[in-house]
N, CA, C and O atoms as a MOPAC input file, in Angstrom:
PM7 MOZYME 1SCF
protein

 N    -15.44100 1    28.01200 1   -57.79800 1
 C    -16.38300 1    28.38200 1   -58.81900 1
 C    -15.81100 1    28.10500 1   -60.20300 1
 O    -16.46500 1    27.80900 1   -61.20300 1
 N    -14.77000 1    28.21700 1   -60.12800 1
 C    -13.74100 1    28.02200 1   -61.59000 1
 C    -14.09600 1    26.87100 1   -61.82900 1
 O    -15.17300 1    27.00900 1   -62.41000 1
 N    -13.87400 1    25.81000 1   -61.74900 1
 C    -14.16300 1    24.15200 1   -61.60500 1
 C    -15.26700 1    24.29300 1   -61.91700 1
 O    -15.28100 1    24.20000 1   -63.14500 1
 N    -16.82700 1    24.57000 1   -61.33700 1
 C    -17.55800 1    23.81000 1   -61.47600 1
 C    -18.10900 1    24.67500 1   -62.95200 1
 O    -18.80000 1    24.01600 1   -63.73000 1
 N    -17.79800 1    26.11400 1   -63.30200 1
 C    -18.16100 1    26.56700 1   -64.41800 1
 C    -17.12800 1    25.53800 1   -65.90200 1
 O    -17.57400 1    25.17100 1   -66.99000 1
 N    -15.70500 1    25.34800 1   -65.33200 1
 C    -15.19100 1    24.49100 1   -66.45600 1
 C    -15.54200 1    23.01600 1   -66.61900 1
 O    -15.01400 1    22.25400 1   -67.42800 1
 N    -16.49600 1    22.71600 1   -65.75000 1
 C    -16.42100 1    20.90200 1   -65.49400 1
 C    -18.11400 1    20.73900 1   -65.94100 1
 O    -18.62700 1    19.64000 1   -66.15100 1
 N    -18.86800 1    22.06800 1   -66.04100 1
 C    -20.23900 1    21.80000 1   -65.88800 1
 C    -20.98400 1    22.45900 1   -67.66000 1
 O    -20.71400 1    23.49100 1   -68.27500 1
 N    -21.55300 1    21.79300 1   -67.85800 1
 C    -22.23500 1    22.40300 1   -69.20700 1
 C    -22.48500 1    23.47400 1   -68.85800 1
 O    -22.03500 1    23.85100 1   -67.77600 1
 N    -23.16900 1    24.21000 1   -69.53200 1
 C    -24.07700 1    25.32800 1   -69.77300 1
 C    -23.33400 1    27.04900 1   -69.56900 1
 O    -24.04600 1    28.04900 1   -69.47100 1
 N    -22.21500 1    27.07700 1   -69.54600 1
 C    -21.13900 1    28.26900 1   -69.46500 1
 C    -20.52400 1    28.73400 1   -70.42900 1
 O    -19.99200 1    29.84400 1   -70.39100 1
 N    -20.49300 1    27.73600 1   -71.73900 1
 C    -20.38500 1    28.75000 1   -72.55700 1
 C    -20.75000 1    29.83300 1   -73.40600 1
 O    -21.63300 1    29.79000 1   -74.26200 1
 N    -19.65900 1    31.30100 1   -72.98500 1
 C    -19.91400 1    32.34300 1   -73.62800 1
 C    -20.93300 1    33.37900 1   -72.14500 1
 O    -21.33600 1    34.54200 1   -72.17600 1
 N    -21.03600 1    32.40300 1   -71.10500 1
 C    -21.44300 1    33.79100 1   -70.38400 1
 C    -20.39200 1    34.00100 1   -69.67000 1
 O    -19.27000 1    33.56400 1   -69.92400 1
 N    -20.78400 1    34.85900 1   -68.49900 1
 C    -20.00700 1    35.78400 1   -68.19400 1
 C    -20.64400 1    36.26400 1   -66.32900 1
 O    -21.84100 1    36.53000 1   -66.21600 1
 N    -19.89000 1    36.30800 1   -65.27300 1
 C    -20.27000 1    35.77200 1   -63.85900 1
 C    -19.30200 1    37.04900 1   -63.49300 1
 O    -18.27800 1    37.32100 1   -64.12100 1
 N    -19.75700 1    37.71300 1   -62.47400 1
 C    -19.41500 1    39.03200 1   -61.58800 1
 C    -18.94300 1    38.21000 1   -60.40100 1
 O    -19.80000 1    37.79000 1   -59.62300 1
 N    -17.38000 1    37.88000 1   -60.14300 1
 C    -17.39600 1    37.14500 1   -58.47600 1
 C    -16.80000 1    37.90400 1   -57.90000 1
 O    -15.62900 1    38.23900 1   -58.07700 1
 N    -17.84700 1    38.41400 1   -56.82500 1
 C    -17.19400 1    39.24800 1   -55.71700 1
 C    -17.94500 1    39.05000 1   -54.76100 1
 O    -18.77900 1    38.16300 1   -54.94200 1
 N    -17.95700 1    39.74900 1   -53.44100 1
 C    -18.98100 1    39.48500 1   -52.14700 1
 C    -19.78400 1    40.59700 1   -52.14100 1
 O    -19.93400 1    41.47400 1   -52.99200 1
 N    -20.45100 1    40.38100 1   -50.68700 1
 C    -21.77000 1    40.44300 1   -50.65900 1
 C    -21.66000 1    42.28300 1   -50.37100 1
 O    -22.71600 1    42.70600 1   -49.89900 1
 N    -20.72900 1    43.22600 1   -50.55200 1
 C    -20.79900 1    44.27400 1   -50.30300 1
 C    -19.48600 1    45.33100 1   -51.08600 1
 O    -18.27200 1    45.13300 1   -51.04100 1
 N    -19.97700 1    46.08500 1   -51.54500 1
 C    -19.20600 1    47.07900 1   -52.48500 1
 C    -18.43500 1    47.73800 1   -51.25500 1
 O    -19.01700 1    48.21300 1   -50.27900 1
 N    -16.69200 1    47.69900 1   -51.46800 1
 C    -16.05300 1    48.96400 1   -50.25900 1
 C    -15.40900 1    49.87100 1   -50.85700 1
 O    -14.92900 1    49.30500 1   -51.83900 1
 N    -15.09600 1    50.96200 1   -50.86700 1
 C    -14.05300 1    51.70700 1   -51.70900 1
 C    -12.37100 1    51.63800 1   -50.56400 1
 O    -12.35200 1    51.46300 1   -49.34600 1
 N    -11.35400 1    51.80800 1   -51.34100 1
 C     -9.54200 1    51.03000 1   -50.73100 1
 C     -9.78400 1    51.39800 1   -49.01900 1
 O     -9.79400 1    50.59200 1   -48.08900 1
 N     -9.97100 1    52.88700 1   -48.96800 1
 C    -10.05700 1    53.38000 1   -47.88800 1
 C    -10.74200 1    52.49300 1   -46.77900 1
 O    -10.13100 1    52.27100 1   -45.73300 1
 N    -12.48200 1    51.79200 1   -47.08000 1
 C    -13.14900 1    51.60000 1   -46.26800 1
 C    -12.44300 1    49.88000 1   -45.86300 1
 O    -12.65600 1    49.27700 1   -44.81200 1
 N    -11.62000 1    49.40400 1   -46.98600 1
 C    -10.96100 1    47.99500 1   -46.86200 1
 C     -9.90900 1    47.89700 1   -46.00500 1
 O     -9.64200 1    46.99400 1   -45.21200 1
 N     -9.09200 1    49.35200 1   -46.34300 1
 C     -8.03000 1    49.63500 1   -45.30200 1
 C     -8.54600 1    49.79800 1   -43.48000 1
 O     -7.98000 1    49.34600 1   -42.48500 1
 N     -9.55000 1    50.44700 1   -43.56800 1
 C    -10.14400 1    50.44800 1   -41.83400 1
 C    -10.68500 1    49.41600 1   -41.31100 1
 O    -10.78100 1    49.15700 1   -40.11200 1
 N    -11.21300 1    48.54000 1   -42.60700 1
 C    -11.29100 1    47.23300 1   -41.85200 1
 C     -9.80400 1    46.33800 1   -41.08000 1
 O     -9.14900 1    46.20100 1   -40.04700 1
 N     -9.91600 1    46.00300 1   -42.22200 1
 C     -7.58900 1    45.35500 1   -41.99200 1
 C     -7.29900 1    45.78300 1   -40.68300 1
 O     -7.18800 1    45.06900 1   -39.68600 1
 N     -7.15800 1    47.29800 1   -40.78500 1
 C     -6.48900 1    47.65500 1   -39.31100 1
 C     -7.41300 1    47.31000 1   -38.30000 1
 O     -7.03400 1    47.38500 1   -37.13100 1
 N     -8.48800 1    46.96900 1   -38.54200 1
 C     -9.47700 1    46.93000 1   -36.74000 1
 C     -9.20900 1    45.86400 1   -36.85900 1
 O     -8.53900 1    45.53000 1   -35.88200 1
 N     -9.41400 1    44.66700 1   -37.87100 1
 C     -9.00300 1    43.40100 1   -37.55900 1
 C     -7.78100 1    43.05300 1   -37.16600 1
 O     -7.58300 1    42.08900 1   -36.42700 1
 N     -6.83900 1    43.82000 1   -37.63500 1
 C     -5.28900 1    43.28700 1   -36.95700 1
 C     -4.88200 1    44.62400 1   -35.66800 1
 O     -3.70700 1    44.75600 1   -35.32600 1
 N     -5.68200 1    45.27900 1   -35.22500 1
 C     -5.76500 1    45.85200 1   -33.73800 1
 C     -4.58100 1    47.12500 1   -33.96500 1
 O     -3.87300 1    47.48900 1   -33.02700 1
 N     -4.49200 1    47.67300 1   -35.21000 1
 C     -3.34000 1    48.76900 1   -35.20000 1
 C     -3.29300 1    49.55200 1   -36.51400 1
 O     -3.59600 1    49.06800 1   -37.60400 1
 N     -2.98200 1    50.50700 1   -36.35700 1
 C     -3.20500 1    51.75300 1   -37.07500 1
 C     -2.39900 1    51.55000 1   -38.54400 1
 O     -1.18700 1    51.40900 1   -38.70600 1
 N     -3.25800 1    51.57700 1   -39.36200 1
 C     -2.73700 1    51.59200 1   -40.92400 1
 C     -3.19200 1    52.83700 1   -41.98400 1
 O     -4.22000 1    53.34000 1   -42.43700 1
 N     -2.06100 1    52.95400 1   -42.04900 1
 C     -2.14500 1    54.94300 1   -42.54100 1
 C     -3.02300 1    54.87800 1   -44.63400 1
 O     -2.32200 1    54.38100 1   -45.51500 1
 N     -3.82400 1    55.18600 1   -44.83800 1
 C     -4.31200 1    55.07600 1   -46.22400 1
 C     -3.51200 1    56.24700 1   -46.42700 1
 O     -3.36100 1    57.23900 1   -45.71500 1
 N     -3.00300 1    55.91900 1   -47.60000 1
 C     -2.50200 1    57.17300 1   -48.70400 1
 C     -2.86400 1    57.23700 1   -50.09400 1
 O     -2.39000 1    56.64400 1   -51.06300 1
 N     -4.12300 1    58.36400 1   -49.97100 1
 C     -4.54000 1    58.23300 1   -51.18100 1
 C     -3.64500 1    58.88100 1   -52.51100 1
 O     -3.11700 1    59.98400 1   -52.36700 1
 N     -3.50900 1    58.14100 1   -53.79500 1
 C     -2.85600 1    58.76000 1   -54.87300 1
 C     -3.89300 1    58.99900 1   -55.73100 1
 O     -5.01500 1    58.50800 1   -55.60100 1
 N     -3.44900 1    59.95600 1   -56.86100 1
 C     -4.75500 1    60.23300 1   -58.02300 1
 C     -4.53100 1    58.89800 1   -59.03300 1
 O     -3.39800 1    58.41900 1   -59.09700 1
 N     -5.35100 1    58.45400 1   -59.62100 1
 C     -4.80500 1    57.34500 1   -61.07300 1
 C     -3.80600 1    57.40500 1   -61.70600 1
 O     -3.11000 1    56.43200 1   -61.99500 1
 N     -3.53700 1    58.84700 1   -62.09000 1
 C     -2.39100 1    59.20000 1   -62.55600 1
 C     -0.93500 1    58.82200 1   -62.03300 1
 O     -0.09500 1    58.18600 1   -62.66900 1
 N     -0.78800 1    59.40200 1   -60.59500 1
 C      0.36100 1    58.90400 1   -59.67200 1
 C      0.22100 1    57.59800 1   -59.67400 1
 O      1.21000 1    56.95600 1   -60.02900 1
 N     -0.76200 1    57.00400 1   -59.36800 1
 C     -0.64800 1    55.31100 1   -59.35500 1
 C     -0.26500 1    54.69200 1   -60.44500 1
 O      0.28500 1    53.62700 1   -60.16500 1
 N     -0.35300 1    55.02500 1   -62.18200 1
 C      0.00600 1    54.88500 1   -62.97900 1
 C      1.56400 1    55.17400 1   -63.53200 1
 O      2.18700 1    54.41300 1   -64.27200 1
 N      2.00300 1    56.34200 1   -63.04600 1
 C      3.40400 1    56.87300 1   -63.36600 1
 C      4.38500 1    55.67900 1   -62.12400 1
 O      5.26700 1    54.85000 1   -62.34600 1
 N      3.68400 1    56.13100 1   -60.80600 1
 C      4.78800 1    55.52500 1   -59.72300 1
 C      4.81400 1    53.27200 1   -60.39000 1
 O      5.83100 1    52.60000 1   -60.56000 1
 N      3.59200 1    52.88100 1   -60.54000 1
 C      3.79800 1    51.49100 1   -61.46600 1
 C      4.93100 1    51.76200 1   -62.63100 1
 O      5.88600 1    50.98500 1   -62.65900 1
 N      4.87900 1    52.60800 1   -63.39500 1
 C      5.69500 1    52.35700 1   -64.33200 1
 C      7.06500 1    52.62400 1   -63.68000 1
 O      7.89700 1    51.73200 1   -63.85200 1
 N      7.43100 1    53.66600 1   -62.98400 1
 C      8.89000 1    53.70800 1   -62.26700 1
 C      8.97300 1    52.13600 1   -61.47100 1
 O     10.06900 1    51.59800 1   -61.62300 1
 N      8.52100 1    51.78100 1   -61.10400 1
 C      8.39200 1    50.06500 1   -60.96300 1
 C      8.73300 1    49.19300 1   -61.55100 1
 O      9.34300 1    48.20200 1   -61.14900 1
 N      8.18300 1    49.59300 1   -63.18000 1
 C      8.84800 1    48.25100 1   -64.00600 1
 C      7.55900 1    48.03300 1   -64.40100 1
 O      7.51600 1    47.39500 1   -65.45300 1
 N      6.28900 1    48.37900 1   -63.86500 1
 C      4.73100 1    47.85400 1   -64.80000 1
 C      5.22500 1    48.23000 1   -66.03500 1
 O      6.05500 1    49.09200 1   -66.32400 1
 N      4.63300 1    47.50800 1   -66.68100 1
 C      4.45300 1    48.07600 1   -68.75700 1
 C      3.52800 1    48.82200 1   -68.87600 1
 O      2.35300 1    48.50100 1   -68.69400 1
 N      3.95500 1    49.98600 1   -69.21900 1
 C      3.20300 1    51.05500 1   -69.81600 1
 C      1.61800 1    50.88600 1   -69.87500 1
 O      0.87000 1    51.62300 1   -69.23300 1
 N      1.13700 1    49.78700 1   -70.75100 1
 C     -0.33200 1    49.48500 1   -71.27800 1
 C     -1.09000 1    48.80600 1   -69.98600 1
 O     -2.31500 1    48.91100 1   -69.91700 1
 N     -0.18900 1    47.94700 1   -68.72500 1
 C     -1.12400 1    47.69200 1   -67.82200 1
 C     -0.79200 1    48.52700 1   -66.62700 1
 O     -1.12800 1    48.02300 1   -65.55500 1
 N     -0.18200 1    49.74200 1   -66.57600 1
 C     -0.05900 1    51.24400 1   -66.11800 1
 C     -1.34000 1    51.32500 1   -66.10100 1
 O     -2.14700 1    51.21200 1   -65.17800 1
 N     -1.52700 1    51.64100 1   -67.79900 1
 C     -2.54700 1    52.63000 1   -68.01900 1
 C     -4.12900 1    51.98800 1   -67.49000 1
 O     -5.18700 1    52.54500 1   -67.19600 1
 N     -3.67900 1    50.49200 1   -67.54000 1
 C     -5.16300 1    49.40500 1   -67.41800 1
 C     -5.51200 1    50.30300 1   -65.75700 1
 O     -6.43900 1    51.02700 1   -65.39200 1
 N     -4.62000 1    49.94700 1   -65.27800 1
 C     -5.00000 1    49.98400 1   -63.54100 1
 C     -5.53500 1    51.23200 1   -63.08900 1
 O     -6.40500 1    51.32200 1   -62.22300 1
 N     -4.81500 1    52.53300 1   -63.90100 1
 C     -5.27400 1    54.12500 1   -63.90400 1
 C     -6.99800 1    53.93200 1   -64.23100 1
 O     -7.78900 1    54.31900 1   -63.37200 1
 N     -7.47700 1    53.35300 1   -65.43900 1
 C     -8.61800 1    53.33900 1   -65.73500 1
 C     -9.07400 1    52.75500 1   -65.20300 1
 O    -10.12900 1    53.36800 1   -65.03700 1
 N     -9.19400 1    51.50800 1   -64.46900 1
 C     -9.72500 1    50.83200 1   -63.55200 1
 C    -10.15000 1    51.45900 1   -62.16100 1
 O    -11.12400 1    51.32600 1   -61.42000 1
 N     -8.71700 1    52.37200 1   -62.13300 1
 C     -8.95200 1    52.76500 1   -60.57300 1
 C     -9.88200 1    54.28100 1   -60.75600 1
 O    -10.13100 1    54.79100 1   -59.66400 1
 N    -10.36600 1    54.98000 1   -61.85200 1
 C    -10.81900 1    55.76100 1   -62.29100 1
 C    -12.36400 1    55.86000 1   -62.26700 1
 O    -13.12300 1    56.77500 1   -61.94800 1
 N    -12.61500 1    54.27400 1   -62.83200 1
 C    -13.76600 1    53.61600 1   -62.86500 1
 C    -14.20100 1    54.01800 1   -61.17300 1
 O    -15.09700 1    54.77500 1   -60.80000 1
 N    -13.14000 1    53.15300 1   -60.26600 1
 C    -13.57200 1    53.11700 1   -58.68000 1
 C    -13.93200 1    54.36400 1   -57.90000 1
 O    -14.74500 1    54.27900 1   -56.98000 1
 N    -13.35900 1    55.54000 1   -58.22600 1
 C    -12.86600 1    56.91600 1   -57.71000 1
 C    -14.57000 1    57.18400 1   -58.17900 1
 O    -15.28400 1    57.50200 1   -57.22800 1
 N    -15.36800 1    57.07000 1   -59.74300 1
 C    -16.50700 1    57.64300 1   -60.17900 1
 C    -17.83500 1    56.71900 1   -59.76800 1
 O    -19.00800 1    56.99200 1   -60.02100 1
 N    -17.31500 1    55.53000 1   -59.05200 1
 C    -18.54500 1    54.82900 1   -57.98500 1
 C    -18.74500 1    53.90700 1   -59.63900 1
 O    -19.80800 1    53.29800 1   -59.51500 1
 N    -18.40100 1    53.73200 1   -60.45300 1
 C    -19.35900 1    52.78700 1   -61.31400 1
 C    -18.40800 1    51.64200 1   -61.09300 1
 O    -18.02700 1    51.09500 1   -62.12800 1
 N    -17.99100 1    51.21200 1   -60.06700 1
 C    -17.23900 1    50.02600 1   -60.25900 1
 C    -18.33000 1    48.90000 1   -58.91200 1
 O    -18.41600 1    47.67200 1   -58.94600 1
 N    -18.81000 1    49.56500 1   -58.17800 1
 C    -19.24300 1    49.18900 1   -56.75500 1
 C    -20.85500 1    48.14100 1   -57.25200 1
 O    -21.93000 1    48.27500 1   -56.66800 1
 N    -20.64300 1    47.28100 1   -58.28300 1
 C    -21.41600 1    46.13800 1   -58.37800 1
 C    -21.67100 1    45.03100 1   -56.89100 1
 O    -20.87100 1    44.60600 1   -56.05800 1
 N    -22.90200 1    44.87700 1   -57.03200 1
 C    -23.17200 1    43.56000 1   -56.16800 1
 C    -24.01300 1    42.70800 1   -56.72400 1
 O    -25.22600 1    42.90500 1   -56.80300 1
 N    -23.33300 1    41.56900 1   -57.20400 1
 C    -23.84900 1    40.29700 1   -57.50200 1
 C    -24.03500 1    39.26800 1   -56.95500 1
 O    -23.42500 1    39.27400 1   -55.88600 1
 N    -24.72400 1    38.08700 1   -57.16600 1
 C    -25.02100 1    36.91700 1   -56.52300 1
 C    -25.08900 1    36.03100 1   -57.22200 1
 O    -25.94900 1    35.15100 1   -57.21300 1
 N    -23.85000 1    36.18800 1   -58.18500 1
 C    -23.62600 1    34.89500 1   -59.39900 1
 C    -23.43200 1    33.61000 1   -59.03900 1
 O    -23.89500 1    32.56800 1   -59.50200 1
 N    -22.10700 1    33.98500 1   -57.46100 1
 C    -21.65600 1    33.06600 1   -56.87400 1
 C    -22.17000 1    32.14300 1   -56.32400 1
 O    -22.06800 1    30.94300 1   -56.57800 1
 N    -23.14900 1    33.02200 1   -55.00200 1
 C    -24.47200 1    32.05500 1   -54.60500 1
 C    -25.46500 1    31.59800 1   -55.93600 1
 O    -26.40800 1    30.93200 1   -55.50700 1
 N    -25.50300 1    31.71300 1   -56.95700 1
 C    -26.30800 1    31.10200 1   -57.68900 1
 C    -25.97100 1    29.85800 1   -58.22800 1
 O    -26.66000 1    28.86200 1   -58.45000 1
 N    -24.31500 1    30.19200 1   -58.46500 1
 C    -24.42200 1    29.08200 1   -58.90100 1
 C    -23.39300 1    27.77900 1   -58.26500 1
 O    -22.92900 1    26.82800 1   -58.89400 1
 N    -23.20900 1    28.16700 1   -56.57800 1
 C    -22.29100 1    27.31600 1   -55.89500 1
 C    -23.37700 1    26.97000 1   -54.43200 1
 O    -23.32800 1    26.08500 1   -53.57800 1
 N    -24.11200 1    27.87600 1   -54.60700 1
 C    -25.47400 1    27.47100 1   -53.49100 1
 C    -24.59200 1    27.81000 1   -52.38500 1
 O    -24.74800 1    26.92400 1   -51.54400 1
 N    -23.63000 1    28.77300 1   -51.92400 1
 C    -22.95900 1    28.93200 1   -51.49700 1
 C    -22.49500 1    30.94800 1   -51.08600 1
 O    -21.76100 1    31.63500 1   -51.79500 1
 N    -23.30500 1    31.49300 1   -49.59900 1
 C    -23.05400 1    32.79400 1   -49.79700 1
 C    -22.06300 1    33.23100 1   -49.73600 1
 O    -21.35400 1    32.85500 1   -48.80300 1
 N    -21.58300 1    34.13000 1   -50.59700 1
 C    -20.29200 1    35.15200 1   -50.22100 1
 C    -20.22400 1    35.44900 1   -48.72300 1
 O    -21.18200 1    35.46600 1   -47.95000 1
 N    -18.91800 1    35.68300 1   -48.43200 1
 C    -18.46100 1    36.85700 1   -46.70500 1
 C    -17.93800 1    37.68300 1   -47.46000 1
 O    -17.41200 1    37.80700 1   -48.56600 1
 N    -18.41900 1    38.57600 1   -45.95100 1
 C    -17.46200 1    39.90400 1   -46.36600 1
 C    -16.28100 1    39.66100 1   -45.84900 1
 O    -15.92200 1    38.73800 1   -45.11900 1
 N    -15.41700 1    40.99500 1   -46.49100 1
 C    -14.21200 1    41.42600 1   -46.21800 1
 C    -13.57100 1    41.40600 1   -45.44800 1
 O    -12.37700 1    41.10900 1   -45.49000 1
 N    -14.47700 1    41.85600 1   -44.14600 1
 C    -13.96300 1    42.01700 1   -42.66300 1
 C    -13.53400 1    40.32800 1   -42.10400 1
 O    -12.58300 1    39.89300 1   -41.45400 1
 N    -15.01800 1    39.54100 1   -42.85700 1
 C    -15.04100 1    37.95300 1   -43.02100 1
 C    -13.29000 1    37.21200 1   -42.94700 1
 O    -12.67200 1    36.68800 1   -42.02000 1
 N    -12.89200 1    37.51700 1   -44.55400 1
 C    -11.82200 1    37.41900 1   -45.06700 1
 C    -10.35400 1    37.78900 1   -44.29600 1
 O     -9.30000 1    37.15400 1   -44.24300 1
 N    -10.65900 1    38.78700 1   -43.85800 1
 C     -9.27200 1    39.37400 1   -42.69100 1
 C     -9.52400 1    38.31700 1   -41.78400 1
 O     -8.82500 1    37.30400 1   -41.81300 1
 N    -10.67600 1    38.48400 1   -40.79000 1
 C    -10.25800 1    37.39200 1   -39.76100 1
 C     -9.84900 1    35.86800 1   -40.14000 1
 O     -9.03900 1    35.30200 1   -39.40600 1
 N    -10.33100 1    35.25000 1   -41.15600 1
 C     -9.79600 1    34.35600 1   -41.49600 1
 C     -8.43300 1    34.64100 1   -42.05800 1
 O     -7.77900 1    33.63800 1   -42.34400 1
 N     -8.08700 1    35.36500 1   -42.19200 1
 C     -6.61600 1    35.47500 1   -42.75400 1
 C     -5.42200 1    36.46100 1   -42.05500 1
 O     -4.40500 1    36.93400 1   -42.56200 1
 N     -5.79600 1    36.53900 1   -41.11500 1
 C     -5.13500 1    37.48200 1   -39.91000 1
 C     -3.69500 1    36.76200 1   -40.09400 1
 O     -2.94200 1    37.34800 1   -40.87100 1
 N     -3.39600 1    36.04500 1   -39.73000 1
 C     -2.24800 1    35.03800 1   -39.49200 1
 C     -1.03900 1    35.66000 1   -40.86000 1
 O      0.19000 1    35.64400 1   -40.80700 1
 N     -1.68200 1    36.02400 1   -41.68000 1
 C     -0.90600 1    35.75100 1   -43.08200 1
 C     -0.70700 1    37.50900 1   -42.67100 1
 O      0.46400 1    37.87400 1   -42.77600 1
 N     -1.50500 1    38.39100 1   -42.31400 1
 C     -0.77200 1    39.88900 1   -41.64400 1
 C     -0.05300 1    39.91700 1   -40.89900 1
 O      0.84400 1    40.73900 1   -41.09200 1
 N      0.02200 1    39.11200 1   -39.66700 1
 C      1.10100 1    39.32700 1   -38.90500 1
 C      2.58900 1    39.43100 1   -39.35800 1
 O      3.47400 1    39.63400 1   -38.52700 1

């Protein structure tokens, strides 16, 4: 999609949502993964906060700490769970889901 928005007139200054065809929250991504790779994967949920402090004991920088806390804040209050069809609009081409994505990429879990 990158390509054909940089190679093709009419893109500048908008602005394209690319994601697939279904909103999941970490948890519901994590139960996929594990059914696709046939074994138990433990979710551990943290608050934004912990996810923000434990990044910075990491070595994240402070300011994209704080990006990912608000981001993941956004996810926790449901206003992040958009579904668009920018992609198919403008690659004539439908999104897969997630579950999609694992099986094609099983190999790279093992």
């Amino acid at each position: 999609m990158a390509a054909l928005v940089l190679t093709e007139d009419g893109h500048v200054g908008r602005g394209y949502i690319l994601n697939g065809p279904e909103a999941l929250t970490s948890r519901e991504q994590v139960e996929i993964l594990s059914d696709v790779l046939g074994r138990t994967i433990d979710f551990v949920d943290v608050t934004p906060e912990q996810l923000a402090q434990d990044s910075i004991e990491r070595g994240t920088p402070v300011q994209l700490a704080e990006a990912m806390q608000n981001l993941n804040e956004l996810f926790r209050a449901g206003r992040a769970g958009v579904i668009a069809d920018d992609i198919e609009n403008l690659t004539g081409v439908a999104t897969r889901t997630f579950r999609d994505w694992c099986e094609r990429h099983v190999d790279t879990f093992r």
